[in-house]
N, C-alpha and C positions, 0 to 999 in steps of 0.2 A: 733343163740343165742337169750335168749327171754331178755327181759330189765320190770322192774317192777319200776313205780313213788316212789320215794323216797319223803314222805310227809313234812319231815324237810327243804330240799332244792327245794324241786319241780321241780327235774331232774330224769332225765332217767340213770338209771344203773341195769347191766346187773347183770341177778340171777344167784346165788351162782351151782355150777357145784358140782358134787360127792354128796354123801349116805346122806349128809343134805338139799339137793335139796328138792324141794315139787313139783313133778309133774304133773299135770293138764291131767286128762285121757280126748283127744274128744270124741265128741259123733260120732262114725258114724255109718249111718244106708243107705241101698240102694233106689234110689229110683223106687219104682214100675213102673213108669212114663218113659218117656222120657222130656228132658226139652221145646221142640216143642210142647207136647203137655199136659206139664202143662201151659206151656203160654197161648193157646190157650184156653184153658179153664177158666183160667183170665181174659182175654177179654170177653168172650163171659160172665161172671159173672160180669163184672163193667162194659159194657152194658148195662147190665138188669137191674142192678141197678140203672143206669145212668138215664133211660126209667121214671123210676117209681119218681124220681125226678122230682120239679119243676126246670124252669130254678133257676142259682145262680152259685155261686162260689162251692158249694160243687159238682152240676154234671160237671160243668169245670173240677175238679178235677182228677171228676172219668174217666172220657172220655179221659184226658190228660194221667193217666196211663194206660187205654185201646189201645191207640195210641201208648207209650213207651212199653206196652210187646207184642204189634204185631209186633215194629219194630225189638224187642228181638229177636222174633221167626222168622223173614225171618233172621236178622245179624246169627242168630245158625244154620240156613238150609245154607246160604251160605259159613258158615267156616265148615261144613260137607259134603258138595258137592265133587263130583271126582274129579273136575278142580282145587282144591286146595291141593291134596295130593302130596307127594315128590316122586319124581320119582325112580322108583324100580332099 
């Protein structure tokens, strides 16, 4: 059920069901990628960036999310690993 802000009360109530519904088409598209190795390729790009940076808060930053999507990409190698699938 989806729920849509009602701006008079500024609550949550759920949208209307049947033929005066307004549907919301997603967008979806495949990706060419695997998610391993669009991570890795995130890292290796806020890196580089990181490099070209003086020190400061902004290469903190970039280096802090170079750290979070490497950690991404081993957390995705390790929930796709054989030691975690359910037994046949």
């Amino acid at each position: 059920m989806a729920f849509y802000r009602d701006r008079e009360t500024n609550r949550a109530r759920p949208t209307q069901t049947g033929s005066t519904a307004v549907q919301k088409q997603r967008r979806r598209f495949k990706q060419s990628q695997s998610l391993k190795q669009r991570l890795i390729e995130q890292v290796k790009r806020l890196r580089e960036e990181a490099k070209l940076m003086g020190p400061g808060v902004d290469r903190e930053t970039f280096l802090r999310k170079a750290r979070q999507a490497e950690t991404a990409a081993h957390i995705d190698e390790w929930l796709s690993s054989p030691g975690l699938k359910a037994p046949k």
